[in-house]
N, C-alpha and C positions, 0 to 999 in steps of 0.2 A: 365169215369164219371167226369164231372166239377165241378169246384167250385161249383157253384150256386146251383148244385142239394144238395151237400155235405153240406153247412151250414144248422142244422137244432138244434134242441135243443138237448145238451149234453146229457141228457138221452133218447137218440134215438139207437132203438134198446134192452136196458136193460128189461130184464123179458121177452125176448121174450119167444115160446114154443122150445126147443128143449131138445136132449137125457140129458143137461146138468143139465137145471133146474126143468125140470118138466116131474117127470115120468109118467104121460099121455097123452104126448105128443102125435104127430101119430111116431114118428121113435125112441117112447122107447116101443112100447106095443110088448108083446109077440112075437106076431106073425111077426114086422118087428122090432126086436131090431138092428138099425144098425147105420151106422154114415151116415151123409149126406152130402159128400161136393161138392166143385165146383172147377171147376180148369179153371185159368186166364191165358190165355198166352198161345197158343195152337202151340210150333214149336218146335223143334225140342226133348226138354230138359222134356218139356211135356209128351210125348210118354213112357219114363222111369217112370214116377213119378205116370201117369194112368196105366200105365200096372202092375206094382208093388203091388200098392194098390188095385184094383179091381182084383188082385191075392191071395192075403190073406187066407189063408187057413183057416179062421174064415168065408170066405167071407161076411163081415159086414160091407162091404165099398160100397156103391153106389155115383154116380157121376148126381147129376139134371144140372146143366149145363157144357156145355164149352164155355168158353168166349174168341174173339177175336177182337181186330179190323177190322180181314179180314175174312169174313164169310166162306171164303171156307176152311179155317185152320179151325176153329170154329164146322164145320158139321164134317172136318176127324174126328177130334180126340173126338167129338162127336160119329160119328160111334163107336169106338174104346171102348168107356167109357159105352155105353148101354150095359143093361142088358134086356131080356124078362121081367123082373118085372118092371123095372126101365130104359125107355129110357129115355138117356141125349140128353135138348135141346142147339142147338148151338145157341147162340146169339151173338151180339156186345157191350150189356150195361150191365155194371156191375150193376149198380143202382137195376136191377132186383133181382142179388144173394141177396143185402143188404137186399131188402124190402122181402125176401121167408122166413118166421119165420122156415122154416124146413130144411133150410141150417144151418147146426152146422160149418163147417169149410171151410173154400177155400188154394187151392193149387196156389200161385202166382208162376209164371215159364214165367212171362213177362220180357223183358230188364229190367233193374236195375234203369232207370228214371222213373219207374211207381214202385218199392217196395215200398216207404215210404207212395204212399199219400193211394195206393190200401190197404197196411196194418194199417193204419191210420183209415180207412172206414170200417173195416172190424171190427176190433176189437169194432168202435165204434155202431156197427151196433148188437153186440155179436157173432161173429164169430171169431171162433180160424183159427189160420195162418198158413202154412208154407210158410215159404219165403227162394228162391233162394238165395246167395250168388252172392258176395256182398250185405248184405243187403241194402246198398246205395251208393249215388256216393257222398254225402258230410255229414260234422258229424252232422249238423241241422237236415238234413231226419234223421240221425239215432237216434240222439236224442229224437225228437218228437215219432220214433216208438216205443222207448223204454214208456218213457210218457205215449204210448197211451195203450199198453200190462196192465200197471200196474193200469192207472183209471179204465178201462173195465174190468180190471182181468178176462182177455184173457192168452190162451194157446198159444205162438210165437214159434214157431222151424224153426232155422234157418238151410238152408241144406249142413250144413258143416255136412257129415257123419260118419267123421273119430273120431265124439267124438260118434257115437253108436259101435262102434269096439272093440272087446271083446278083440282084441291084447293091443290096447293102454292102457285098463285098467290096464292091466299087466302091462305097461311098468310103468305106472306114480306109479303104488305102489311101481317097483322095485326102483324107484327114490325115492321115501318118506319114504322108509327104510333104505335110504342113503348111497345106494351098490355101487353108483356111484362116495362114495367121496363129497367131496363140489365143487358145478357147477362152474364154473368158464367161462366160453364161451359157446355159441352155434351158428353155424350156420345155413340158411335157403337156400334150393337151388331153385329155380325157374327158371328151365332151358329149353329150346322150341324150337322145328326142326322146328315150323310156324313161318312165320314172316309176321304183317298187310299187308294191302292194298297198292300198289303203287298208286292207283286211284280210285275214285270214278262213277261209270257208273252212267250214266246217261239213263234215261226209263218212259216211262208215266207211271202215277198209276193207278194199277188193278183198274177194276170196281168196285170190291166188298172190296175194302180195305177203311177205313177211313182214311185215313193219318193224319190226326188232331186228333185222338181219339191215333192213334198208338202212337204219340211223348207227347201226354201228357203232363208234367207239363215242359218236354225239349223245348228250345227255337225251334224255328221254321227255319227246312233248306230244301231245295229242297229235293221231294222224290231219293232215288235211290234205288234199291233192295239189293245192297251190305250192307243196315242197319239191315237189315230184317235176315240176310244169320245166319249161327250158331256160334254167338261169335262173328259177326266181328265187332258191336258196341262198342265192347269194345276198338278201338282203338281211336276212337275220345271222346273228351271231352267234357262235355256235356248229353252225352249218358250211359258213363261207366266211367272204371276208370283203362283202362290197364289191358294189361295180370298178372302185379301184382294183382289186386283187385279180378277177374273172376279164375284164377287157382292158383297164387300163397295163397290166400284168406287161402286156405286146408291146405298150409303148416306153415304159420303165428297162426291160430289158434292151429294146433297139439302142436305147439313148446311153444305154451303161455299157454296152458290147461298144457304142461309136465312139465313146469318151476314153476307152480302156482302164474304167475306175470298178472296184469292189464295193466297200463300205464309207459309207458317209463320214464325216467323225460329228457331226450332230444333223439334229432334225426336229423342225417346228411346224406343227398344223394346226389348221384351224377352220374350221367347217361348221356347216347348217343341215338340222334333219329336221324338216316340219312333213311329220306323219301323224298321222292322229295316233291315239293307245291302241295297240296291237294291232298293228302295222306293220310296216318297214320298219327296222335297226340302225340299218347303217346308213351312213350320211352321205346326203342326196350331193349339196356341196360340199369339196374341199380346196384347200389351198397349202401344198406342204414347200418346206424349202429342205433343202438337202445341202449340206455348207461340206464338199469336199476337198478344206483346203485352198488347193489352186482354182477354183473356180466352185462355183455356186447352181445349180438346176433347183428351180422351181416346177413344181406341182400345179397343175390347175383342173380342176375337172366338177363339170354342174352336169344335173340330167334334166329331163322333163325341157327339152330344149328343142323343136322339130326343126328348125333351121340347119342344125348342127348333126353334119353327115357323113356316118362313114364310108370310104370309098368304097363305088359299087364296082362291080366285077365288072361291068363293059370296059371300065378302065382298067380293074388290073390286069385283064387280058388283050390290053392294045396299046399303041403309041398316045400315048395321052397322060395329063398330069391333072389331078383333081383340082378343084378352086379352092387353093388353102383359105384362105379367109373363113371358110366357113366349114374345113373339112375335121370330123370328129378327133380324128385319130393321130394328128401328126407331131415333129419333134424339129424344133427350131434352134440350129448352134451357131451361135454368136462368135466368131472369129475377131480377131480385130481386122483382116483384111477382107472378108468377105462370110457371110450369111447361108448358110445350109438350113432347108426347107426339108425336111424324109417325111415319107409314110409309112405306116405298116402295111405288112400283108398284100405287096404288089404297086402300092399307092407311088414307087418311084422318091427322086429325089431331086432340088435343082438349088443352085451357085447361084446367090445375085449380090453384085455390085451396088453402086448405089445407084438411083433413078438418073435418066437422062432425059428432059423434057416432059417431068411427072409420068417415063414410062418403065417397065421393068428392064432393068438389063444382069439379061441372064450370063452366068460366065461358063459354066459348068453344069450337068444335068445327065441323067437317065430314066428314061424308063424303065415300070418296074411288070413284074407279072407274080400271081400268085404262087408263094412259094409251098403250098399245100403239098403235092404229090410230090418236089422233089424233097421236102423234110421227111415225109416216108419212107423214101426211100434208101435216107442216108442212115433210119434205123433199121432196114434189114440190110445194107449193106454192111454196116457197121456191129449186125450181129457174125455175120462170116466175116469179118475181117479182125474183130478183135478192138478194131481202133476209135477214139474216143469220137463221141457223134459232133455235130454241129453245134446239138442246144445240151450239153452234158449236166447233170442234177445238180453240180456243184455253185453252177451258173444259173439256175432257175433259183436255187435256195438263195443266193445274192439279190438276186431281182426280187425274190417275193420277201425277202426282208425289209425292203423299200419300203413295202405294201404297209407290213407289220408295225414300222418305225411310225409311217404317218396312222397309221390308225388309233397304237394305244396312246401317241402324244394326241390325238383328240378325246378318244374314251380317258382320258384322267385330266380333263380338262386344260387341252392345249396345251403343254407342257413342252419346255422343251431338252430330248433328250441327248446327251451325252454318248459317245459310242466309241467303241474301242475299234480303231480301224484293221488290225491286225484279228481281230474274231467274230467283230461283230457284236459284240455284246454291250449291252445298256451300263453305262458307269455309276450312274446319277441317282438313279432314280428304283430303288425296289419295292415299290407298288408297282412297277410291269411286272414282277415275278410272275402274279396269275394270270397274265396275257400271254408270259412266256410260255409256260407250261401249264394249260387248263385242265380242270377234271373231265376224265375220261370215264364212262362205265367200266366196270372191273369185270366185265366179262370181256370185253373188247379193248381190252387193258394197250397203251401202246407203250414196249419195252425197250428199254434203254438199249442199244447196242453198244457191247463195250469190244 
C-alpha cells in the first residue's frame, strides 16, 4: 500500500460497522457472531498464526483475505484459511482489507520493514493488529505505532508470546513477593547453532511477485530470494534488525516484564561480524550491558554455535526442564537470596539455592508449556472485550528499544549511550539520529502521527 493511497483524512476508517462498535453489524448478528480478520504476509510464520486461529475451539475466527506481495503465497495460505462458509480471497493490496468495513482485525506476519506503516493503516482504518516481533527496525516506526494504537483506540498485540504463558505468571509473582531477595543482576542469553548468509544469490523475479510492493517503505536493492527465505532478512540492515531483534526480542522482553523495568538510563555494546563483503550485516556476536540503575542485565548472544539449543517442544509440552547449561534461549536473575533460571516459549522456570554436595538444590520451579495458542487467543479475546492484551505495543516498543540501544552503540562504533529513562530517548549522542529515523522511499513514506 503507498503513500499516496494512505494520506487521506484522519478520521478515515472511525465508526466504521464491525463486531466492535455496532452490534448490527453483519459479523455481530446471531447467526455469524464471529471475528473477521485478514492476515498480511503469507510465508512461512503465517502458516502457525492461520492455523491456530481458525482452530479455536470457539471456531469464531474467519480469515476474508490473505495478502501478499507474491500472489502465489497469497492463494496457499488463502487455501489454508477458507472455510465452506467463508472462502478467503488472496490478493496483493492491502488497500482492500483498510477499505472492507467487515474486517475487524489483521494478522501482520510480513518482514518487519512493513510493521509500522501496515500497523499505522490499520489502526487508522479501525482495525485491531497483531503484529510480529520486532515490532520495528527503528524507534521512529515504533513510536509512530504506538501513536497510532492510542488516537484509533485500537487493540495492538504484539507476538512476543511468552507474556500469555501461565508459567511466567508464576514466575513474576514469585519475584514481587521478593523470594528472590533484592535483584541485583540479570542475564540475557541469546545464543544460535545458525549463522547468516555468506552471499547473496542472485535470480530474476517470479512473475507473480511485486518486488516494489514486497520492500515497501525499505530502500530499494536488487531482488534476490535469499530476502524472501524464513528469517533471513534479518541479517541485513535496512530489512531487520539481527538475530538480536527477531529471536533474541522473546528473551529481552521476558526479563523486562520479570524485572518490572522500562528504559535503561545507558547502554554499551560491543560485538564481532566476520562475513565476508556482501554478506551478512549484522553482527554475529554481541555483548550489550544495560545499566538500570538499581541493578545492571547484560546481553550475551553468539550464533553459528550447534551446541547451543533452543527448547524443543517435547519439552515445552511436558513435565520437563531443558539443560540450561546449554539452552539457547534462557534468562538468569541473580537475587541476593536465591537464583531464577526462565525460559522462553514454554522452556519453564527453576529457584536454586546454593549447591549441597556439588548437587543442585532446587527451591522453587515450574513447568512450562507453550504459550502459542493461548496468546492468540487473548488477541481475539481482547478484540470483544475492549481490554488491553497481554503483550500491548506499548510494551513490545520498550523491548525492541533494547534491541536498537545495543545495535546503534555497535554500528557507531561501540559507544556508549546515554538515555533518558522517562522516553526513551538518546542524550548523548546525535549521530543515532539516522538510526533513529532512517530514510524511507517517498512512496511508502512512514507518517508522523500527531
Amino acid at each position: 500500500m503507498k503513500r499516496r493511497d494512505f494520506v487521506k483524512t484522519t478520521t478515515a476508517g472511525i465508526g466504521l460497522a464491525t463486531i466492535l462498535n455496532d452490534p448490527a453489524s453483519v459479523s455481530a448478528t446471531p447467526v455469524n457472531n464471529r471475528v473477521n480478520l485478514a492476515v498480511i504476509g503469507c510465508g512461512s510464520r503465517s502458516d502457525w498464526l492461520v492455523r491456530d486461529l481458525i482452530n479455536r475451539k470457539e471456531d469464531d475466527v474467519r480469515f476474508l483475505y490473505a495478502v501478499d506481495a507474491q500472489q502465489s503465497r497469497a492463494e496457499n495460505r488463502a487455501k489454508q484459511a477458507s472455510r465452506e462458509d467463508t472462502p478467503t480471497k488472496a490478493i496483493r493490496d492491502a488497500q482492500v482489507v483498510w477499505d472492507d468495513k467487515n474486517v475487524d482485525g489483521v494478522v501482520l506476519a510480513t518482514p518487519d520493514h512493513w510493521h509500522a506503516l501496515h500497523t499505522i493503516q490499520a489502526c487508522q482504518a479501525g482495525k485491531d493488529v497483531y503484529v510480529e516481533k520486532p515490532i520495528a527496525r527503528s524507534p521512529f516506526e515504533g513510536e509512530q505505532m504506538v501513536k497510532a494504537a492510542r488516537k484509533w483506540n485500537r487493540i495492538v498485540q504484539v507476538g512476543t508470546q511468552t507474556r500469555s504463558a501461565a508459567y511466567c505468571f508464576e514466575a513474576k509473582k514469585f519475584i514481587e513477593e521478593g523470594n528472590l531477595g533484592e535483584i541485583e543482576y540479570c542475564r540475557i542469553h541469546n545464543m544460535w547453532p545458525q549463522r547468516g548468509p555468506d552471499s547473496i544469490p542472485q535470480a530474476p523475479i517470479p512473475a507473480d511477485l511485486d518486488w516494489d510492493r514486497w520492500l515497501g517503505p525499505a530502500l530499494y536493492r536488487e531482488f534476490s530470494p535469499l530476502y524472501m527465505q524464513w528469517l533471513q532478512w534479518e541479517w541485513f540492515w535496512g530489512l531487520g534488525t539481527g538475530i538480536l531483534g527477531v529471536q533474541g526480542i522473546h528473551q529481552i522482553d521476558m526479563a523486562r516484564w520479570m524485572l518490572g523495568v522500562q528504559y535503561p538510563q545507558s547502554v554499551y555494546a560491543a560485538g564481532k561480524l566476520n562475513a565476508p563483503a556482501g554478506g551478512r550485516e549484522t553482527p554475529e556476536s554481541l555483548a550489550a550491558t544495560f545499566d538500570f540503575g538499581k541493578f545492571v542485565v547484560s546481553l550475551e548472544q553468539t550464533t553459528g554455535k550447534p551446541y547451543m539449543l533452543e527448547t524443543d517442544f517435547y519439552v515445552r509440552e511436558n513435565d520437563l526442564f531443558p539443560y540450561w547449561y546449554q539452552n539457547a534461549t534462557r534468562v538468569e536473575i541473580y537475587g541476593t537470596r536465591f537464583l531464577m533460571v526462565i525460559g522462553r516459549l514454554g522452556a519453564g522456570w527453576q529457584v536454586f539455592d546454593r549447591t549441597k554436595n556439588r548437587l543442585p538444590v532446587e527451591k522453587k520451579g515450574m513447568y512450562g508449556r507453550y504459550p502459542h495458542v493461548p496468546h492468540l487467543n487473548n488477541f481475539v479475546d481482547c478484540i470483544r472485550s475492549r481490554e488491553e492484551p497481554n503483550a500491548p505495543i506499548e510494551e513490545g516498543h520498550c523491548s525492541t528499544m533494547m534491541v536498537h540501544y545495543a545495535n546503534m552503540s555497535w554500528r557507531l562504533g561501540q559507544i556508549k549511550l546515554e538515555i533518558d529513562q522517562k522516553t526513551g530517548h538518546i542524550m548523548n549522542c546525535p549521530e543515532t539520529a539516522s538510526l533513529w529515523k532512517p530514510e524511507f522511499r517517498p512512496e511508502y513514506d512512514i507518517p508522523t502521527v500527531e
